[in-house]
N, C-alpha and C positions, 0 to 999 in steps of 0.2 A: 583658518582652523578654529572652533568654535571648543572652546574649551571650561570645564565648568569644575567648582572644587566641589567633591560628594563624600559622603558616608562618614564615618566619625569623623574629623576635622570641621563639619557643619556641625557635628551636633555638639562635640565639647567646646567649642566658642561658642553657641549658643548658653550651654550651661555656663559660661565664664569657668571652663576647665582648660588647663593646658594642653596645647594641640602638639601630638608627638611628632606626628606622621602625616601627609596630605597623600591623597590621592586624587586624580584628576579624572575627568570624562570628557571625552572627544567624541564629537556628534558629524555625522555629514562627510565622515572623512573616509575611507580607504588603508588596510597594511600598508597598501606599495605605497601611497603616499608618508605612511609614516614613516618608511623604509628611508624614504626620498629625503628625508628632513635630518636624518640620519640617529632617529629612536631604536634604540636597540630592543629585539623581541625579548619575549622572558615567557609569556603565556603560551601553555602546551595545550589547554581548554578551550581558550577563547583571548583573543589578541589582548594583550597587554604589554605595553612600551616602555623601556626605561629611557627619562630625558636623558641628552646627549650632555648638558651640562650640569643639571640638579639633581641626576639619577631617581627622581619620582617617576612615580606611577602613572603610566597614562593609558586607560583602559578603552576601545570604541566602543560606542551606547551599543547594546544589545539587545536581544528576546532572547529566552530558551524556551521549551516546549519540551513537556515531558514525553518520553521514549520507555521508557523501561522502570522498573523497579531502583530503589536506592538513591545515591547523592550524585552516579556519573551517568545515569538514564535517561540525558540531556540532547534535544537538539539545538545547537547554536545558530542565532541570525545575526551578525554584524555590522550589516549591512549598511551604507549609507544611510538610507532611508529608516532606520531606526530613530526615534524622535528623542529626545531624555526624559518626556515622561512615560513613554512606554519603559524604558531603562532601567528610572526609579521605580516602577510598576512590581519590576522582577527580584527587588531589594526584600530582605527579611522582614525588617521593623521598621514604621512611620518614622521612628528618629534618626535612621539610616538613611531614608528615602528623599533628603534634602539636600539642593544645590544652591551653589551661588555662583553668579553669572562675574563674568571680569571687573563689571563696576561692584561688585560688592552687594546685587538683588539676591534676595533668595527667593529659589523656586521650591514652594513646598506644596504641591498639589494632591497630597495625603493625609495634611495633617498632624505633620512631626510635631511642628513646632506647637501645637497644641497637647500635644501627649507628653510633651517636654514638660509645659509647665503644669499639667496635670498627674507628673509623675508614674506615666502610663507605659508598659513597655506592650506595645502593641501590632499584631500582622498586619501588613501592607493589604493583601487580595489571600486568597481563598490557594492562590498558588503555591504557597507556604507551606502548606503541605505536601509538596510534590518533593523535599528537600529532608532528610530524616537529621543532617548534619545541623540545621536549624533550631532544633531540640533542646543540642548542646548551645547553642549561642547564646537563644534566649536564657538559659541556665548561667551562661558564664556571666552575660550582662544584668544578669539579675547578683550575680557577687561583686560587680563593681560599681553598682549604684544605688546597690538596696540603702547604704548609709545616706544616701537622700535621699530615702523615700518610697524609689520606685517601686514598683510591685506588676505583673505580671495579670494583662486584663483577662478578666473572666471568661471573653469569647475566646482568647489565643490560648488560653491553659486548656478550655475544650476540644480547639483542635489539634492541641499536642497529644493527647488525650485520644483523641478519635486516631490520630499517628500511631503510637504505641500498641493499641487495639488492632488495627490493621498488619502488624509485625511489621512496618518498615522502621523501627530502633535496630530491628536485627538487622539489618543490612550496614549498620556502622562499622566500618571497620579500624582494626586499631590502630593504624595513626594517625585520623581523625580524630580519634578518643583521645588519645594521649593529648597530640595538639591541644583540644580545647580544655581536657583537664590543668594541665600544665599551666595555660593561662589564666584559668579559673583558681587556681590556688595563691597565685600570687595579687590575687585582687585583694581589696579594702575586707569583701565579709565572704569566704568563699564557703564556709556554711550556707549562704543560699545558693550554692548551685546546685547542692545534691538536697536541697529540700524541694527546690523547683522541680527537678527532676522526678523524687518521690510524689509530691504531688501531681502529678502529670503520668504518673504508675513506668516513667523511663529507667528509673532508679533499678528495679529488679529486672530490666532485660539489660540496661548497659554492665551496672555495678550489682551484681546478684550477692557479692559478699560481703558488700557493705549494706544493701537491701533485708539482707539476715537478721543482721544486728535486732533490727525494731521487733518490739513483742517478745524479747529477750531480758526477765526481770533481774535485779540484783538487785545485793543487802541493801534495806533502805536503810541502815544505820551509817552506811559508809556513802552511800548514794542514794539521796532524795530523790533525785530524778525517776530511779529505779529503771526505766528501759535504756538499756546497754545503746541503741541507736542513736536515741537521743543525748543520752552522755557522749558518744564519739564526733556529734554536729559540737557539739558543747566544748569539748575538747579542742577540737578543731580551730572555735573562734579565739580560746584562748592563745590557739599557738601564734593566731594570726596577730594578737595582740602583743606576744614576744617577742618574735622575730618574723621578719619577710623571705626568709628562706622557705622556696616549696619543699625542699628535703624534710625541711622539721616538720611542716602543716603536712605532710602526706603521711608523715611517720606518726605523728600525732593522731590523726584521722583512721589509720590501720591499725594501731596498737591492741586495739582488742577483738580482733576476727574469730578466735578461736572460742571465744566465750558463744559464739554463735554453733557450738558441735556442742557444745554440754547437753546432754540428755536432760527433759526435759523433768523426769522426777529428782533431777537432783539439784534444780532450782530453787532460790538464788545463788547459790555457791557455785563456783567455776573452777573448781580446783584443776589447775595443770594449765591453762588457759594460753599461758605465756607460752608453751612447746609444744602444743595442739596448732595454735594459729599459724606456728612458720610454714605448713604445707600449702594452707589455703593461701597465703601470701605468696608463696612461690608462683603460684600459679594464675594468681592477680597478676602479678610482675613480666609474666612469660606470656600471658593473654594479650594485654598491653604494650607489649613494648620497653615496660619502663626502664628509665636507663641504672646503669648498676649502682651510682650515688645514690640515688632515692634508694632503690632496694634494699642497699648495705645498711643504710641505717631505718629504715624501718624494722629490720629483722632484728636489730641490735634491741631499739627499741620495743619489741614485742618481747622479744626475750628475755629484756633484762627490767621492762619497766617496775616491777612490784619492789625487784631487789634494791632501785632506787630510792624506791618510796621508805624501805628500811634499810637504809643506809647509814643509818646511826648506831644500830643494832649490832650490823656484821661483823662478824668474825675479821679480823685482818687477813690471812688464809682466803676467804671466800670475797675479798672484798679485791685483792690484787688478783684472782683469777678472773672476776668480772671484768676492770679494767682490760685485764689481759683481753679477753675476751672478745671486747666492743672494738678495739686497735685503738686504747687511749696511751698508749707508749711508743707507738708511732710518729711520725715527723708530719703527719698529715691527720693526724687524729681529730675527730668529731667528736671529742667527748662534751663541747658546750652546747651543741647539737643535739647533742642524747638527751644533755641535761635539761636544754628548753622543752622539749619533747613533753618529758616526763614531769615538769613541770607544769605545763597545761593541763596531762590529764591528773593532776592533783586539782587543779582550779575550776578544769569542767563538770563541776560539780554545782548541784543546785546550793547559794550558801555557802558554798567554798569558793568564788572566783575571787576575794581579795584575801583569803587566808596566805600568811608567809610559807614560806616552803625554806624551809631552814636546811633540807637534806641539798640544796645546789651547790650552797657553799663550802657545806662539810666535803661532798662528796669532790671538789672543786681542792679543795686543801689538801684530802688523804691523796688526791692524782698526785698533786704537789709535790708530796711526802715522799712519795714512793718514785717518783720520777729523781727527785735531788740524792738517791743515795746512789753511795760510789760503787762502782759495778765490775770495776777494772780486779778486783781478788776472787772473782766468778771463773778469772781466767788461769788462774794462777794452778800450781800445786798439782801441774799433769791433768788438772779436769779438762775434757772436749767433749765433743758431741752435746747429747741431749742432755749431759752431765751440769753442760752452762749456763741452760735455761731454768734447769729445776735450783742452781746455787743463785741464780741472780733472781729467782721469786721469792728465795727464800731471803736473801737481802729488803728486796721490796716488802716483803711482809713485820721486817724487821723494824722498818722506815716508817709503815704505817702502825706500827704497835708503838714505836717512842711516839708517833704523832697522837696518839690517842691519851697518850699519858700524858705527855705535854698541856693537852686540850685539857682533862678532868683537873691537871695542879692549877690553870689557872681558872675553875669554875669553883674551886673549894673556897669557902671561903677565908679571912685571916683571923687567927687564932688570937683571941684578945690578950 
């Protein structure tokens, strides 16, 4: 059995990156023989084996041949007689399209390993286009490599481009999308994968509501940047600079949808923007697939981001119904979540990305506040029902006005 290592596992040991995952190719071989050897099947597409002792991947060299419209419009050749560089032939990108043989040669008859060190993310063959799910790939791989460098060649942005024009984006369906969203956001820069995307014009058939965004101006006193699209890429990098959770970077990344319904004479001002946007998110979220984590707190976050932002300001009253609100009193509460969030889009700002954001810790402390006070006389004195919740806010509110006082005696300063 002729077996060869392929597709990222060649290419991040070529860059000296840590190899997660291997995947193998099996050339000349037969199902029933793999059957024989005793590889358990897994591909419902096109044969792929799981080893019987290292549970990798073991795929036979193939062709496809397009059939139809979309990403399953495929006809499959498995055949023995498949050679591995027709195999590699049928791969996305030159730096996918490398093997290495058992002693350790590589076969690169594309030109990977020259687009590696030219930083090139580049089409194998012209059959790239037959594949709309590719789109997304090159978009994803462009967020997880762009911090070295790479960039996206001229002739494959055109035929993503010639893709998109043809409507085959539209035949993506969403859990493709999700998938490769998903893993797009938890890469290094995942701002480039919906910049690749908009440059490639995928952007407004995949993501039409975040495609809105651009050409959407605001206050340049608060926002240099001024277009609201480019603040939410901006945002975006920040969140990826605070935390690796895609909940925060997606929530991050959606917090301002609704600034995209503002009517267009009452530009740059977006007054309402935070409770305008949760329909068009719903319907992101229901489009998609997305799972209800992400959801729950991007709505939190759209809803409540500006309140955060004056968070030093509020009312005690307005400041524990927020909390209440977001489920920061909860045993599974997000609220450092909400708060990285909402700290980004403070930073995604042109000129603001190293500004402190002193409203995390306040708002971090008043949780505090309000959570240590004793709650057990809520119960007391015949109160029940809804009676509970309104005496134990009103505790909580009580929690957060001593914390606030406590806060101003020790900013005064001492009396000579």
């Amino acid at each position: 059995m002729k077996t060869y290592l392929v597709g990222g596992a060649v290419r991040d040991r070529l860059l000296d990156l840590p190899v997660t995952e291997r995947d193998w190719l099996v050339v000349g071989e037969t199902a029933e023989a793999m059957l024989s050897r005793g590889f358990r099947p897994v591909g419902k597409d096109f044969p792929v084996f799981l080893h019987p002792e290292t549970h990798e991947e073991y795929a036979l060299a193939r062709t496809e041949r397009k059939t139809a419209p979309g990403y399953k419009g495929f006809a499959v050749d498995a055949s023995p007689e498949v050679t591995l560089d027709e195999d590699l032939l049928r791969r996305d990108l030159t730096v996918n399209a490398m093997a290495l043989d058992a002693d350790g040669r590589l076969i690169d008859p594309y030109n990977g390993q020259r687009d590696l060190q030219n930083r090139l993310l580049r089409h194998v063959s012209p059959a790239f286009c037959e594949d709309p799910v590719r789109i997304l790939r090159v978009a994803r791989f462009s967020a997880r490599y762009a911090h070295l460098g790479f960039v996206v060649a001229d002739e494959t942005m055109a035929l993503m481009a010639d893709m998109v024009a043809a409507g085959e984006a539209d035949y993506l369906v969403a859990e493709r999308v999700w998938a490769e969203l998903s893993k797009a956001l938890v890469e290094p820069r995942p701002a480039a994968f919906f910049q690749v995307l908009r440059d490639c014009g995928a952007l407004k058939a995949i993501f039409p509501e975040i495609d809105a965004l651009f050409g959407v101006p605001q206050p340049e006193k608060h926002h240099p940047e001024i277009d609201t699209g480019i603040h939410a890429l901006m945002v975006l990098e920040q969140a990826a600079k605070l935390s690796a959770s895609a909940e925060v970077r997606l929530a991050a990344l959606l917090h301002d949808l609704g600034k995209a319904l503002t009517p267009s004479h009452f530009w740059p001002s977006h007054h309402g923007h935070e409770q305008k946007g949760l329909p068009v998110l719903e319907r992101f979220c229901e489009r998609l697939r997305v799972p209800k984590v992400h959801k729950t707190l991007a709505a939190h976050v759209m809803a409540y981001h500006t309140h955060c932002h004056r968070v030093l300001e509020l009312r005690p009253d307005t400041l524990v119904d927020m909390l209440q609100a977001i489920g920061a009193f909860k045993p599974d509460s997000c609220l450092e979540d909400f708060i990285l969030a909402c700290e980004a889009d403070a930073r995604g700002r042109t000129g603001f990305e190293q500004r402190d954001y002193p409203q995390a810790a306040y708002l971090r402390e008043a949780a505090a506040a309000a959570m240590a006070v004793d709650t057990t006389s809520a119960t007391q004195n015949g109160v029940s029902g809804p009676q509970i919740g309104a005496a134990i806010r009103q505790l909580r509110i009580a929690g957060i006005q001593q914390f606030k006082q406590r806060r101003l005696a020790a900013e005064q300063p001492l009396s000579a």
